[in-house]
N, C-alpha and C positions, 0 to 999 in steps of 0.2 A: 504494500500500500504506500503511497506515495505520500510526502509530507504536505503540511498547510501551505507552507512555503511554495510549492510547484501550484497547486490549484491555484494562489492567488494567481502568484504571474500568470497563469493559461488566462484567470479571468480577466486581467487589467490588458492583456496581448488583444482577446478578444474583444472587448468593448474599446478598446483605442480603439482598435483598425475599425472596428463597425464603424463609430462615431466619423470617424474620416473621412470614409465611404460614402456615410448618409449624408453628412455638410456640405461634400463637393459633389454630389446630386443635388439635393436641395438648391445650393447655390449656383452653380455653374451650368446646369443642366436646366430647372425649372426657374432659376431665376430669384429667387426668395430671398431677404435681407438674409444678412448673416445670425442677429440676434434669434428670430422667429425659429430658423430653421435651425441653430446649433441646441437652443433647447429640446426643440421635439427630436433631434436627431439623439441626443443625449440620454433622454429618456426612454425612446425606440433600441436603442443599442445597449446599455445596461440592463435590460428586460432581456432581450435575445440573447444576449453575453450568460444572463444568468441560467436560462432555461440550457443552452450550447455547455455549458460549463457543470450544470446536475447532471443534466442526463450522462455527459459523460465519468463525471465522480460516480455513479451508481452503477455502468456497464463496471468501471473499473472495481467497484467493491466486490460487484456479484461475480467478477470474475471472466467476464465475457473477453476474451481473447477475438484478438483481429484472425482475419483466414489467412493473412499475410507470416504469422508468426509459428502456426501449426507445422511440423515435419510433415513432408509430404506423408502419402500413405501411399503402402507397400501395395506388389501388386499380389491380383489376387489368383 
């Protein structure tokens, strides 16, 4: 199990970039002042960041291994 330490970072890694992503759509793409749109982008992305970040703490408790990591399997 991986320390507090690693989750936060995934989480603050996550909600940066989201936040980023969503300011320079908002802004650059639709147009929207900077204030309007870095709040709700801020808001939109620390929600996602969080839901992105349990679901993965929980695959990881319960033990859920990627298919990447499995030894192949023999043949039969």
């Amino acid at each position: 199990m991986r320390s507090f330490i690693y989750w936060s970072g995934q989480y603050l890694l996550a909600a940066g970039s989201m936040f980023a992503l969503l300011v320079a759509i908002d802004v650059l793409v639709r147009g929207e002042a900077f204030e309007t749109g870095a709040r709700q982008s801020l808001a939109w992305a620390v929600l996602a960041a969080a839901i992105f970040i349990g679901s993965r703490y929980y695959q990881s408790k319960k033990g859920a291994d990627a298919a990447q990591c499995r030894p192949p399997a023999g043949k039969r």
